[in-house]
Predicted model as a PDB file, atoms N, CA, C, CB and O in Angstrom, pLDDT in the B-factor column:
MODEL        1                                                                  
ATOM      1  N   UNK A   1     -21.072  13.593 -21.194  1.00 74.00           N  
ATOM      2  CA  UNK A   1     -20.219  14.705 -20.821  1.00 74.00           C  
ATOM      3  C   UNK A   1     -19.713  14.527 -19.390  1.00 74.00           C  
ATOM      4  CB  UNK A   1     -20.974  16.034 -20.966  1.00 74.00           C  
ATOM      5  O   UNK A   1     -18.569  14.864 -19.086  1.00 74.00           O  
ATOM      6  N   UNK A   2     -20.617  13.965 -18.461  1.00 81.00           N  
ATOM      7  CA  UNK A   2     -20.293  13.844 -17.238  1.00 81.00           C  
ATOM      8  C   UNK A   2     -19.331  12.659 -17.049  1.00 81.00           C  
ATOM      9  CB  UNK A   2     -21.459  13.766 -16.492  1.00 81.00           C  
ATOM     10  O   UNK A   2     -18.836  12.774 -15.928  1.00 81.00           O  
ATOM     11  N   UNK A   3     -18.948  11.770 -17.562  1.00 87.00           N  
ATOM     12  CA  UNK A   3     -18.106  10.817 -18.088  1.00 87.00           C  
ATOM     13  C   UNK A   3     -17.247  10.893 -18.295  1.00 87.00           C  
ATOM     14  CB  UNK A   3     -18.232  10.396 -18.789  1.00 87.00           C  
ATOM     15  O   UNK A   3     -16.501  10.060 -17.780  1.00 87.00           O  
ATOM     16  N   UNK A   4     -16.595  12.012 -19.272  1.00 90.00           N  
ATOM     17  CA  UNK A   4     -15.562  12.695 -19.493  1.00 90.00           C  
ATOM     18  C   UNK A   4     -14.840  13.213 -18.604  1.00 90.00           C  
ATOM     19  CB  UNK A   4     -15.786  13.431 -20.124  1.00 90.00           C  
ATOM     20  O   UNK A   4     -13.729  12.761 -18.326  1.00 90.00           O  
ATOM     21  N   UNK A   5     -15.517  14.528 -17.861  1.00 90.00           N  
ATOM     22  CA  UNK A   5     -15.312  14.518 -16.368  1.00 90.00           C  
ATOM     23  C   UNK A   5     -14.882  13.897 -15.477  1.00 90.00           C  
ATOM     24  CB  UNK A   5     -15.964  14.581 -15.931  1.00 90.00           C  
ATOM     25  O   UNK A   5     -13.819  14.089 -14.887  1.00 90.00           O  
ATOM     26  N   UNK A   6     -15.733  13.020 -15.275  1.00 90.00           N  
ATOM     27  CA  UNK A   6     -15.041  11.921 -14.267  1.00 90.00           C  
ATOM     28  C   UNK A   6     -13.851  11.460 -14.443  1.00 90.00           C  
ATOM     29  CB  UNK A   6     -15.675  10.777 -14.176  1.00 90.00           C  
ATOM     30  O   UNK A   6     -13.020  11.487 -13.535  1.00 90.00           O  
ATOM     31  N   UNK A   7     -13.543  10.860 -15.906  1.00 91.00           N  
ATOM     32  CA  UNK A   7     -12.344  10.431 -16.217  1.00 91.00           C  
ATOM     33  C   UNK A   7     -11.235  11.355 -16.333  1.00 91.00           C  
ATOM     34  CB  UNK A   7     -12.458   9.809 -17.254  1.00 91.00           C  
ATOM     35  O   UNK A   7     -10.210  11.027 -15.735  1.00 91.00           O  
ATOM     36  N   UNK A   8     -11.227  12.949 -17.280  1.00 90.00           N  
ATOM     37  CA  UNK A   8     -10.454  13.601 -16.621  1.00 90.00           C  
ATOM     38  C   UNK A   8     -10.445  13.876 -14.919  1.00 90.00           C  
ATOM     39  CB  UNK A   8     -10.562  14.585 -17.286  1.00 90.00           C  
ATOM     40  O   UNK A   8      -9.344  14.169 -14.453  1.00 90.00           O  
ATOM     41  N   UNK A   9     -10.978  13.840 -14.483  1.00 90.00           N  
ATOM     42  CA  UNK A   9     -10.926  14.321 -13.133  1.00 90.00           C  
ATOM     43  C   UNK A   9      -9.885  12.966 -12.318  1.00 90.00           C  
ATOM     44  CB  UNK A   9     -12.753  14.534 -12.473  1.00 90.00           C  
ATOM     45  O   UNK A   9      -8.793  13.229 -11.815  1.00 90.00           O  
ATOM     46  N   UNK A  10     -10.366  11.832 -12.327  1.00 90.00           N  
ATOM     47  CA  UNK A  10      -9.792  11.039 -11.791  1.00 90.00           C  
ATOM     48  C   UNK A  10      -8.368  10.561 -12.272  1.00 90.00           C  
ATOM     49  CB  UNK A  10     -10.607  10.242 -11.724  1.00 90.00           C  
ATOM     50  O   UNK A  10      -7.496  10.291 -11.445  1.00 90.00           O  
ATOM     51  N   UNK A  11      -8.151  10.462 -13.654  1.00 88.00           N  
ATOM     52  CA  UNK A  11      -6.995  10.696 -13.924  1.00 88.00           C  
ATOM     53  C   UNK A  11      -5.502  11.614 -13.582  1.00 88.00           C  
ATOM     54  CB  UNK A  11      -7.336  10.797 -14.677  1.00 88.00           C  
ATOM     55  O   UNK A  11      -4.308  11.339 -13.464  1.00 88.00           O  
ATOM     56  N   UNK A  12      -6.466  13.001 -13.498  1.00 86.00           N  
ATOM     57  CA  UNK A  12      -5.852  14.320 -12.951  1.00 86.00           C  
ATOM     58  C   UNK A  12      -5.401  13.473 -11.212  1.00 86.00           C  
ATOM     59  CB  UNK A  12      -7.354  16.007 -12.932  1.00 86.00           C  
ATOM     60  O   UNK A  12      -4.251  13.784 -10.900  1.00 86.00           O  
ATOM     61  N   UNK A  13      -5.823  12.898 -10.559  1.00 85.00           N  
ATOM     62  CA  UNK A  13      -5.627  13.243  -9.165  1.00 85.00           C  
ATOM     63  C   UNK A  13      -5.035  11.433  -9.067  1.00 85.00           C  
ATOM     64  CB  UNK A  13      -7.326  13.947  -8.101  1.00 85.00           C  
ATOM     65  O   UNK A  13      -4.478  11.096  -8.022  1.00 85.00           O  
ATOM     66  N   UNK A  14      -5.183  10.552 -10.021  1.00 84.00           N  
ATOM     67  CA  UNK A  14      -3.925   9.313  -9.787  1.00 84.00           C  
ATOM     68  C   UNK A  14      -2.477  10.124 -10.714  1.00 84.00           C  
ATOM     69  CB  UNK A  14      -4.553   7.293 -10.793  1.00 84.00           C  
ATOM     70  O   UNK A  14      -1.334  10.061 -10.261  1.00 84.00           O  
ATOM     71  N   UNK A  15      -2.721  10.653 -11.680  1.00 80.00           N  
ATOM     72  CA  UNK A  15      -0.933  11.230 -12.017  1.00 80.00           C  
ATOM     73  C   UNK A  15      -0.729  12.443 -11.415  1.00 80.00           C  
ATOM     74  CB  UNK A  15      -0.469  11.569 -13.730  1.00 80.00           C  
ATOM     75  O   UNK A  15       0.378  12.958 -11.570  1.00 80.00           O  
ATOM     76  N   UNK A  16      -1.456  12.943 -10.841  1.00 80.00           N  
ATOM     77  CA  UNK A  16      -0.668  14.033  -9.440  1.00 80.00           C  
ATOM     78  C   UNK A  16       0.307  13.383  -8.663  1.00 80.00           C  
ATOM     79  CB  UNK A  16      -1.773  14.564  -8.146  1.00 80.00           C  
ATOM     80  O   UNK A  16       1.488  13.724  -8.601  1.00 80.00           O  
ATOM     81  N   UNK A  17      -0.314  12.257  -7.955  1.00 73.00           N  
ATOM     82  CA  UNK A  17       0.971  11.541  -7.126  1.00 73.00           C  
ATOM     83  C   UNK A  17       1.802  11.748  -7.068  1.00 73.00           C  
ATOM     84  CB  UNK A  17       1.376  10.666  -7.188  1.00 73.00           C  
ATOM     85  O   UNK A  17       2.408  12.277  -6.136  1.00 73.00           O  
ATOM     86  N   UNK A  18       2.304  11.257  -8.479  1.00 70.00           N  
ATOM     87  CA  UNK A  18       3.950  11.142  -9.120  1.00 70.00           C  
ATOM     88  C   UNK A  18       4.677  12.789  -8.894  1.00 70.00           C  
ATOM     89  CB  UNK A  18       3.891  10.675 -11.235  1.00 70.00           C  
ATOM     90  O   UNK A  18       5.724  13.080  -8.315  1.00 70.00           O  
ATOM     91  N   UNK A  19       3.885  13.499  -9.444  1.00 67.00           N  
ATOM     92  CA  UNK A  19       4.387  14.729  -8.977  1.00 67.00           C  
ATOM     93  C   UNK A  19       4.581  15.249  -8.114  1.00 67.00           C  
ATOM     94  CB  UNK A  19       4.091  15.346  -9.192  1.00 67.00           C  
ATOM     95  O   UNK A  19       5.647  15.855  -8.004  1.00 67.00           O  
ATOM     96  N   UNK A  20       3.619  15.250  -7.085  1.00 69.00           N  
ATOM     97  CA  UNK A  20       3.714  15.901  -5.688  1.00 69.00           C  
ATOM     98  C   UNK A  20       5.010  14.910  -4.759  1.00 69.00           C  
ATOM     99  CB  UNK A  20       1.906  15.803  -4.849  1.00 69.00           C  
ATOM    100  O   UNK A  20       5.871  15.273  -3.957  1.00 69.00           O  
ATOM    101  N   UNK A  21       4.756  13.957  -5.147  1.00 69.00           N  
ATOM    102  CA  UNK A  21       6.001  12.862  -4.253  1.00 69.00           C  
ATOM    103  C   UNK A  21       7.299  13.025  -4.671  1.00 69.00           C  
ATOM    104  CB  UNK A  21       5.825  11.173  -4.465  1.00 69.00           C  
ATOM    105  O   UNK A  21       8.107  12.981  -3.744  1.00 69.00           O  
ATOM    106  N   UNK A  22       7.792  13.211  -5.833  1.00 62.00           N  
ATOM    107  CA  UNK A  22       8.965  13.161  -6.846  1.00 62.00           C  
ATOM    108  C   UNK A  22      10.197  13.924  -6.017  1.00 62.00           C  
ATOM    109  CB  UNK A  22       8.538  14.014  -8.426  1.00 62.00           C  
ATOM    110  O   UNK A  22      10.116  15.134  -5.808  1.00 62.00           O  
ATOM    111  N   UNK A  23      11.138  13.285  -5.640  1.00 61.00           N  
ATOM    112  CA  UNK A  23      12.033  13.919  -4.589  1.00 61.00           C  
ATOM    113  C   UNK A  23      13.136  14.499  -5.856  1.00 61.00           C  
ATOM    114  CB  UNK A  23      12.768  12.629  -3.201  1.00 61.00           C  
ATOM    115  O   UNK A  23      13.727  13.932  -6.775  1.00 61.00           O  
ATOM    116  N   UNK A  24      13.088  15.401  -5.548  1.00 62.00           N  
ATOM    117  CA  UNK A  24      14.384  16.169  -6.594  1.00 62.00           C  
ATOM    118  C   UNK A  24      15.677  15.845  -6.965  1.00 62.00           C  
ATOM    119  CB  UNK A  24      14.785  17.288  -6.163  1.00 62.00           C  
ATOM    120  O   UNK A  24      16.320  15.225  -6.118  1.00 62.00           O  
ATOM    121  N   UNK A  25      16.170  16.078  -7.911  1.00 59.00           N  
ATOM    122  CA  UNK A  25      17.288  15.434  -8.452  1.00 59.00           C  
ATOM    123  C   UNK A  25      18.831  15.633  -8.234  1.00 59.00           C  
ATOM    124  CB  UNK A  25      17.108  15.589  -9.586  1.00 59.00           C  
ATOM    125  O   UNK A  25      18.879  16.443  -7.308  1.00 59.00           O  
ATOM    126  N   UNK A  26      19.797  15.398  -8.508  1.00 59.00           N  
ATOM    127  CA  UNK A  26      21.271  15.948  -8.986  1.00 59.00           C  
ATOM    128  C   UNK A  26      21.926  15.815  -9.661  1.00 59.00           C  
ATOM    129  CB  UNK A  26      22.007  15.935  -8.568  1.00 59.00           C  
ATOM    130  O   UNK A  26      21.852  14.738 -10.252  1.00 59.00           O  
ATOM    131  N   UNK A  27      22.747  16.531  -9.969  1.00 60.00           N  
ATOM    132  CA  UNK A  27      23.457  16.291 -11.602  1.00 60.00           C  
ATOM    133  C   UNK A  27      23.993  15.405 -11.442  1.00 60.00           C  
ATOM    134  CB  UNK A  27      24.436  17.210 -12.325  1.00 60.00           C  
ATOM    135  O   UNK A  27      24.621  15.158 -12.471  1.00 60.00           O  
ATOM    136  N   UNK A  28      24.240  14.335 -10.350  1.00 60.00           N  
ATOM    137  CA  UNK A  28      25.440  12.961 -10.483  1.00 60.00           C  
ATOM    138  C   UNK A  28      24.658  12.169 -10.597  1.00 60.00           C  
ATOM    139  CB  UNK A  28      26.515  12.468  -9.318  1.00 60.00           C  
ATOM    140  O   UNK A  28      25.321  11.168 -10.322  1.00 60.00           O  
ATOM    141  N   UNK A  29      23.282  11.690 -10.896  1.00 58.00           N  
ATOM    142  CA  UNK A  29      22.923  10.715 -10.993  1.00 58.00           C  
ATOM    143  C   UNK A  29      22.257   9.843  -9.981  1.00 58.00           C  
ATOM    144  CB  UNK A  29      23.703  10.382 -11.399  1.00 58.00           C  
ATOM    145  O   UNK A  29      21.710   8.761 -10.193  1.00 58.00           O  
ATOM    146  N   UNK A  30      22.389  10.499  -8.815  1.00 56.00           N  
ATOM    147  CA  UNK A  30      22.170   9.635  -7.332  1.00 56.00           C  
ATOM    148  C   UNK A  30      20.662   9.691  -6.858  1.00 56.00           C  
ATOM    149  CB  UNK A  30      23.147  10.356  -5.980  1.00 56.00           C  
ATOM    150  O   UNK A  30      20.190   9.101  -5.886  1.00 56.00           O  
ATOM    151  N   UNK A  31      19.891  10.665  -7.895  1.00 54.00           N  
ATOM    152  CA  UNK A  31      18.291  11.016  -7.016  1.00 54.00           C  
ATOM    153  C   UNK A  31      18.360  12.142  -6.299  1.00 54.00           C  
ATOM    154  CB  UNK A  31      17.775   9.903  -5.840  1.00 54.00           C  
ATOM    155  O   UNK A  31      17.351  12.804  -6.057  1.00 54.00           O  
ATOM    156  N   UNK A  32      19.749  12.528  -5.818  1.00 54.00           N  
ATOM    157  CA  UNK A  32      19.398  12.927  -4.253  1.00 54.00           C  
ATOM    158  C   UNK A  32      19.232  12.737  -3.146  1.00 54.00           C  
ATOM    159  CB  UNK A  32      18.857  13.182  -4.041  1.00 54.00           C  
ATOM    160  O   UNK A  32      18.920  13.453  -2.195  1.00 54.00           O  
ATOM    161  N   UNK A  33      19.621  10.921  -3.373  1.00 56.00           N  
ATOM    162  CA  UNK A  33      19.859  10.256  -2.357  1.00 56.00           C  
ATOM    163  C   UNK A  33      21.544  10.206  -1.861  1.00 56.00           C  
ATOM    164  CB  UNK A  33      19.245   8.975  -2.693  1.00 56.00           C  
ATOM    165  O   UNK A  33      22.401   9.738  -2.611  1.00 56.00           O  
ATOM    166  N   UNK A  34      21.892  10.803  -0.383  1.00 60.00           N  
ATOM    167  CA  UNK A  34      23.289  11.061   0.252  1.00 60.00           C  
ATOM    168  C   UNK A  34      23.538   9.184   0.491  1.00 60.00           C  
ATOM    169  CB  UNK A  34      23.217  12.324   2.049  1.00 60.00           C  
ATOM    170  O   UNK A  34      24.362   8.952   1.375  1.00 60.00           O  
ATOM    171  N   UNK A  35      23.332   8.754   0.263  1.00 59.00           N  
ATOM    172  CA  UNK A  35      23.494   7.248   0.779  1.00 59.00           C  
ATOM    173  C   UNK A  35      23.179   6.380  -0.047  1.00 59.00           C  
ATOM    174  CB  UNK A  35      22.770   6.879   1.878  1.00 59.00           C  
ATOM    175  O   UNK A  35      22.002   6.020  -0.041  1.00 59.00           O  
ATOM    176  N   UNK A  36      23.905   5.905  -0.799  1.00 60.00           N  
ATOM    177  CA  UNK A  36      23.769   4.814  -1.955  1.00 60.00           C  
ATOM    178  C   UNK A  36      23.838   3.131  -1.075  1.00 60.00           C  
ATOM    179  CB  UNK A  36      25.346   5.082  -3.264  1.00 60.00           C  
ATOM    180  O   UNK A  36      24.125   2.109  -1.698  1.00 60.00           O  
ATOM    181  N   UNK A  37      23.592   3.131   0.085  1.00 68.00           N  
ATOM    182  CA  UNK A  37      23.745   1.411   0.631  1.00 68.00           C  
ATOM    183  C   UNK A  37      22.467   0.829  -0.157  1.00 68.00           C  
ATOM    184  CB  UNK A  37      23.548   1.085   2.702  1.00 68.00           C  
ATOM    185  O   UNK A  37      21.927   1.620  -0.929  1.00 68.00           O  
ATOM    186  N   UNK A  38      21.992  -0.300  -0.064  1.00 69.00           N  
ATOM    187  CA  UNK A  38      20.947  -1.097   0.293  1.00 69.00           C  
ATOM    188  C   UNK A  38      20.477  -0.702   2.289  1.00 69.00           C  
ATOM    189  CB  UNK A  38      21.617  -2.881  -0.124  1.00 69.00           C  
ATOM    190  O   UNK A  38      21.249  -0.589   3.241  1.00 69.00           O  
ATOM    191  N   UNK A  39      18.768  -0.580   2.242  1.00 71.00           N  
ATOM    192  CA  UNK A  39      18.618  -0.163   3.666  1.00 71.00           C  
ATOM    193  C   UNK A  39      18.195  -2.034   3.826  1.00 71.00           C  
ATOM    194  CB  UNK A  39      17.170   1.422   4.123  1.00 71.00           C  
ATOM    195  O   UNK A  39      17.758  -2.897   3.066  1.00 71.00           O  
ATOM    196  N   UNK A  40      18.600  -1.969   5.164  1.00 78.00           N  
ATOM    197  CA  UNK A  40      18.433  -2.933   5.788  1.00 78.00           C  
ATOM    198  C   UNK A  40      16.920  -3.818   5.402  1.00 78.00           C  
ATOM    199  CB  UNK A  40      18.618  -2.415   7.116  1.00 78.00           C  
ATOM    200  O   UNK A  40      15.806  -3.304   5.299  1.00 78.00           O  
ATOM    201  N   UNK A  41      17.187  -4.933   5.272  1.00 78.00           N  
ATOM    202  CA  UNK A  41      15.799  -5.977   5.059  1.00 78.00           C  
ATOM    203  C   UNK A  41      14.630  -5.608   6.143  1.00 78.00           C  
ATOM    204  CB  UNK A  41      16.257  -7.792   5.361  1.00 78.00           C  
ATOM    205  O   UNK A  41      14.958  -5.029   7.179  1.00 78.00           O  
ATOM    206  N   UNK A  42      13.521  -5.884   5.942  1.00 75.00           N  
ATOM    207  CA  UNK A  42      12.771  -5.677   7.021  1.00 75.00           C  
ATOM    208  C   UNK A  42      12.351  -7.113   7.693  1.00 75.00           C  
ATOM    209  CB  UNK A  42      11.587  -4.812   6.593  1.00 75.00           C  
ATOM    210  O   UNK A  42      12.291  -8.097   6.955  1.00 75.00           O  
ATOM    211  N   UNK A  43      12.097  -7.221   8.906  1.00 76.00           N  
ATOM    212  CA  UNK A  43      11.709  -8.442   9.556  1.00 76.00           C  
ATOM    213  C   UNK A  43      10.109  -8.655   9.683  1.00 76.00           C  
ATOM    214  CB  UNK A  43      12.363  -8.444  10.946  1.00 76.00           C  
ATOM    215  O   UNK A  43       9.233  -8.068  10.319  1.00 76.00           O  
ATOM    216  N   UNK A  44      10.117  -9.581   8.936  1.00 75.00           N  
ATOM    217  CA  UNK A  44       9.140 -10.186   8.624  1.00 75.00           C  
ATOM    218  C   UNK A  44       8.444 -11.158   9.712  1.00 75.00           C  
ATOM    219  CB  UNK A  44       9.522 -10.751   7.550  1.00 75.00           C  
ATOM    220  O   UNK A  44       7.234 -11.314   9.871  1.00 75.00           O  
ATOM    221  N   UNK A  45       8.973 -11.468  10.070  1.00 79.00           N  
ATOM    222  CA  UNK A  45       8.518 -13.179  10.541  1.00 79.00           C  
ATOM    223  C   UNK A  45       8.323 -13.201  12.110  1.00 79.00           C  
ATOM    224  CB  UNK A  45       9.923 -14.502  10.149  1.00 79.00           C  
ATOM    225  O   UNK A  45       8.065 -14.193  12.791  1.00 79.00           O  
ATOM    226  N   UNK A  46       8.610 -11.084  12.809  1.00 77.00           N  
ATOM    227  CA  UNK A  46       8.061 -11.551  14.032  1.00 77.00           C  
ATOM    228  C   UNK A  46       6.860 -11.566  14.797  1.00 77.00           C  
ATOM    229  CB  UNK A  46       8.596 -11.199  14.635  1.00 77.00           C  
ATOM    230  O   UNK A  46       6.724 -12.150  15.872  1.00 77.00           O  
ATOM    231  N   UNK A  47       6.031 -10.929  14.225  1.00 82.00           N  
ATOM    232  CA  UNK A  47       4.634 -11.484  14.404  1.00 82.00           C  
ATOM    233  C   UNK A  47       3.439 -12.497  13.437  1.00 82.00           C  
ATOM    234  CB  UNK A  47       4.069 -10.341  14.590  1.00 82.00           C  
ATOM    235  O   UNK A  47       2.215 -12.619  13.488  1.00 82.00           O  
ATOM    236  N   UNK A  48       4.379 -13.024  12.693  1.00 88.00           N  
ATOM    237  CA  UNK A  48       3.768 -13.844  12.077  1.00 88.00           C  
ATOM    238  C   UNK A  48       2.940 -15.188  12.539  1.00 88.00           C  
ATOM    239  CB  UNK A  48       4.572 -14.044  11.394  1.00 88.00           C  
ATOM    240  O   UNK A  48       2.234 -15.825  11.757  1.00 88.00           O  
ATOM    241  N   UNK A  49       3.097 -15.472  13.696  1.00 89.00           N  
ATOM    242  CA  UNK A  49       2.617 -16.430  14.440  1.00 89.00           C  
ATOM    243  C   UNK A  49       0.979 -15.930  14.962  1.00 89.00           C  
ATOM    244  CB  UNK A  49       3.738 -16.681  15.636  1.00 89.00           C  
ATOM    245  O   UNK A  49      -0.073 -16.567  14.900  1.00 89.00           O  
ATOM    246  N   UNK A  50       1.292 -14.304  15.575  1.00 90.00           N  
ATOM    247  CA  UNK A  50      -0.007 -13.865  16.075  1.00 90.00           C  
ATOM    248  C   UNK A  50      -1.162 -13.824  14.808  1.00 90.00           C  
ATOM    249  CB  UNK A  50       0.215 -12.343  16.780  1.00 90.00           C  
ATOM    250  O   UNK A  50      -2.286 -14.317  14.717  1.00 90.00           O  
ATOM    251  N   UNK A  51      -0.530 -13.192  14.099  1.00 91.00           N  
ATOM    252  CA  UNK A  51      -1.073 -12.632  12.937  1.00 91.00           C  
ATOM    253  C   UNK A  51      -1.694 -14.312  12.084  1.00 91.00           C  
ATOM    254  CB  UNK A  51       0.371 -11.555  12.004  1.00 91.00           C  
ATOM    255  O   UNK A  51      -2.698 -13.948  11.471  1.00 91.00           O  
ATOM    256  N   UNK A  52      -1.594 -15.143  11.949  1.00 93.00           N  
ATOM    257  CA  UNK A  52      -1.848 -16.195  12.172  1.00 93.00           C  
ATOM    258  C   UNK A  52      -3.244 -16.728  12.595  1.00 93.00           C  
ATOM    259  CB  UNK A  52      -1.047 -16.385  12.846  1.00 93.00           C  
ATOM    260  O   UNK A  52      -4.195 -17.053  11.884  1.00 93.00           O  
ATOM    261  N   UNK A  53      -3.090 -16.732  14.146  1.00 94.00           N  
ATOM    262  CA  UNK A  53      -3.753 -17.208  15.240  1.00 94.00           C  
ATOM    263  C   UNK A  53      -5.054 -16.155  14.732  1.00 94.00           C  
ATOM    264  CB  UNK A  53      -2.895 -17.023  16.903  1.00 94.00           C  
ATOM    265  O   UNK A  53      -6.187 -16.614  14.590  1.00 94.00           O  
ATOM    266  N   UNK A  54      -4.719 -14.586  14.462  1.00 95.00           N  
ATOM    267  CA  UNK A  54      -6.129 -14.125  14.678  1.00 95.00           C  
ATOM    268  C   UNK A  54      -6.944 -13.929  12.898  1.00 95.00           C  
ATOM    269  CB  UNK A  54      -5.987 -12.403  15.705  1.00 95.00           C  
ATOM    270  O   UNK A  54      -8.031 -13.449  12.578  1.00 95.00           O  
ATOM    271  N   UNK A  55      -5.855 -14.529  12.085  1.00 95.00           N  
ATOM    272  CA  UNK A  55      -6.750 -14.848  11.110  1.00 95.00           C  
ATOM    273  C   UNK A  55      -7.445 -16.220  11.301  1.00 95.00           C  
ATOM    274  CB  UNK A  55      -6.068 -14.782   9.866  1.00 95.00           C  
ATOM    275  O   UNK A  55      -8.395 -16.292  10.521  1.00 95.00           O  
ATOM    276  N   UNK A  56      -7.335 -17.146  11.931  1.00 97.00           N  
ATOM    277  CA  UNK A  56      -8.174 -18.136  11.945  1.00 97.00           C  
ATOM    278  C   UNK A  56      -9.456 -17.906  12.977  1.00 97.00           C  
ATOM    279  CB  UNK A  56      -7.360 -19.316  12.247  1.00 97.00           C  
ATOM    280  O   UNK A  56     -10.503 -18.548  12.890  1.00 97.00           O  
ATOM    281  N   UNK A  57      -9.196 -16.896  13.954  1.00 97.00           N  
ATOM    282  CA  UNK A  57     -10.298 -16.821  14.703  1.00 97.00           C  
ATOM    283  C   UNK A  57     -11.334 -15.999  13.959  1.00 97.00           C  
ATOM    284  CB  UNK A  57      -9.973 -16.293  16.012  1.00 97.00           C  
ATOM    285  O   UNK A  57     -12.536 -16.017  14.224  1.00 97.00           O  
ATOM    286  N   UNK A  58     -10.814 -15.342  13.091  1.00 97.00           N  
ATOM    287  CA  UNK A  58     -11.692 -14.064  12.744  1.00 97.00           C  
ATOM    288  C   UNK A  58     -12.770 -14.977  11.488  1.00 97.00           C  
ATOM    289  CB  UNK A  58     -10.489 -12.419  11.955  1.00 97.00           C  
ATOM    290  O   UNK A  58     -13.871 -14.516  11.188  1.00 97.00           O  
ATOM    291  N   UNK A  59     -12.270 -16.211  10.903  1.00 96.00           N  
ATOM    292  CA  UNK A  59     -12.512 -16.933  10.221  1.00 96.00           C  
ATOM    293  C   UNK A  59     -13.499 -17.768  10.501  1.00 96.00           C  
ATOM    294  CB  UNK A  59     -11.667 -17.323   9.979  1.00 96.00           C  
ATOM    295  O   UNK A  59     -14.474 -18.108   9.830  1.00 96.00           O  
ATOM    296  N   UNK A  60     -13.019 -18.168  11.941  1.00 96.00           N  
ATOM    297  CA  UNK A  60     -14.477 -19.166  12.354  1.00 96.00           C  
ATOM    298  C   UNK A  60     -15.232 -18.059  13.166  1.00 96.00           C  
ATOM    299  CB  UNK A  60     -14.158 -20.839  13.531  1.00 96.00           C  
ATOM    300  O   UNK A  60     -16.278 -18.566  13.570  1.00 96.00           O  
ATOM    301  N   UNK A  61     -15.139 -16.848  13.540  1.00 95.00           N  
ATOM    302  CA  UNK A  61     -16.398 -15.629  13.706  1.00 95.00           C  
ATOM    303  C   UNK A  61     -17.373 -15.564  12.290  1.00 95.00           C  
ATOM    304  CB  UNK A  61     -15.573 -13.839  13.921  1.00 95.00           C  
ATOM    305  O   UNK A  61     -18.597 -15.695  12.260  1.00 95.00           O  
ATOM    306  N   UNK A  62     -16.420 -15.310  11.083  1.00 94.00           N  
ATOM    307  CA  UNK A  62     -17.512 -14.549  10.364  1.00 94.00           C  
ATOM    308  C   UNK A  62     -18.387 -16.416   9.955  1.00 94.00           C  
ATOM    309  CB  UNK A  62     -16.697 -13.214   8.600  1.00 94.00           C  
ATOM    310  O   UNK A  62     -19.602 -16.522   9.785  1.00 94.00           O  
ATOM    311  N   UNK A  63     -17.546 -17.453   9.895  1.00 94.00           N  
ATOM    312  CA  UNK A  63     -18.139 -18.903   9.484  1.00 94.00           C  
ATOM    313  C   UNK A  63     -19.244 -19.401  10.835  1.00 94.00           C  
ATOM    314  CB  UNK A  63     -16.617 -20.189   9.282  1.00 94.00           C  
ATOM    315  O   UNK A  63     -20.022 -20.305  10.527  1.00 94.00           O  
ATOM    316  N   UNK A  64     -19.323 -18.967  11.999  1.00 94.00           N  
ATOM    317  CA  UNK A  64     -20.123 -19.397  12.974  1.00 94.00           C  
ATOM    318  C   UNK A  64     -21.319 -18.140  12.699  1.00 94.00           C  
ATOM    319  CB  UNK A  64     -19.286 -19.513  14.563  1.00 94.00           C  
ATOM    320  O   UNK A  64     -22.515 -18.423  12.768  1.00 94.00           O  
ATOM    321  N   UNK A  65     -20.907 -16.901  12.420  1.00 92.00           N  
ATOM    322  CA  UNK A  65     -21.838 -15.615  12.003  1.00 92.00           C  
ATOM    323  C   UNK A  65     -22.910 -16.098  11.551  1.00 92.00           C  
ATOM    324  CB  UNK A  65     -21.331 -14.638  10.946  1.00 92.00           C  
ATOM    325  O   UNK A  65     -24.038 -16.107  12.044  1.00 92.00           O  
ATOM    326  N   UNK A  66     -22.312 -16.726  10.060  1.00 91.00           N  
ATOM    327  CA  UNK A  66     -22.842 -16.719   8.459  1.00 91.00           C  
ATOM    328  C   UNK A  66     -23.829 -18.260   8.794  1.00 91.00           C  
ATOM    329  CB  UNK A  66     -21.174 -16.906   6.887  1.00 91.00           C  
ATOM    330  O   UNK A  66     -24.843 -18.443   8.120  1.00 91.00           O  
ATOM    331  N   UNK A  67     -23.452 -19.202   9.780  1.00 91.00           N  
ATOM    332  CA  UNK A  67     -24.434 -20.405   9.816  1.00 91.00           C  
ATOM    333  C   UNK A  67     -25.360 -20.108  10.626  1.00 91.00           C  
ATOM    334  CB  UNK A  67     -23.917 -21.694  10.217  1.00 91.00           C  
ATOM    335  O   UNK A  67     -26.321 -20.872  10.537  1.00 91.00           O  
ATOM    336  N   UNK A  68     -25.451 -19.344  11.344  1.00 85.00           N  
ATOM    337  CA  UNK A  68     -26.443 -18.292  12.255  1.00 85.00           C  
ATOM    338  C   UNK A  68     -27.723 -17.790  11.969  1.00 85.00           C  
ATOM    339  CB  UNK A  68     -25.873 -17.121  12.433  1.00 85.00           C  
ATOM    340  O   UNK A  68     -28.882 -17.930  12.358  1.00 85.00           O  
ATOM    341  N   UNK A  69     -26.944 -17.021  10.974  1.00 79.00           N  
ATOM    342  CA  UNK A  69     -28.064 -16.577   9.695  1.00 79.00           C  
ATOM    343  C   UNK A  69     -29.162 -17.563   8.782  1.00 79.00           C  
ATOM    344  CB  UNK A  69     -27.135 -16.014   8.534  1.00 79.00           C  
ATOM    345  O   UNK A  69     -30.366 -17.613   8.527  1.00 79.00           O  
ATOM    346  N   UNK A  70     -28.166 -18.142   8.545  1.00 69.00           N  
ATOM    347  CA  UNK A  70     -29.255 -18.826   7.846  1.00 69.00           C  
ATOM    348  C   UNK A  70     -30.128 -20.455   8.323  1.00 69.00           C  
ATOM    349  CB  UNK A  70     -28.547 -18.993   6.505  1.00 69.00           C  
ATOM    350  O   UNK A  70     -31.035 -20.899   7.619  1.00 69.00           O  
TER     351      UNK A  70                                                      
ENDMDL                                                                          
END                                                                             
């Protein structure tokens, strides 16, 4: 029974989402969106270098950690 529960329960609160977020409509078809462009790409690639650098450090932390240990 408590099973059931859970699963209604958790179900109930992942398809809420959709509802509570759902931006309202208009009769033309648009969403409700005043601006039909494409929004601009996002830039990717300018911290990609750092972001980088501190995955390899964080890499030989947890790999110098883990030979530590044992």
């Amino acid at each position: 029974m408590k099973s059931i529960f859970k699963f209604c329960f958790l179900s109930f609160m992942l398809l809420s989402n959709f509802i509570a977020f759902a931006q309202p409509g208009d009769d033309d078809g648009s969403g409700g969106l005043e601006d039909t462009s494409d929004p601009q790409p996002a830039d990717i690639n300018g911290k990609l270098i750092l972001l980088l650098i501190l995955g390899i450090v964080f890499a030989f932390y947890i790999i110098r950690k883990n030979l530590k240990k044992a």
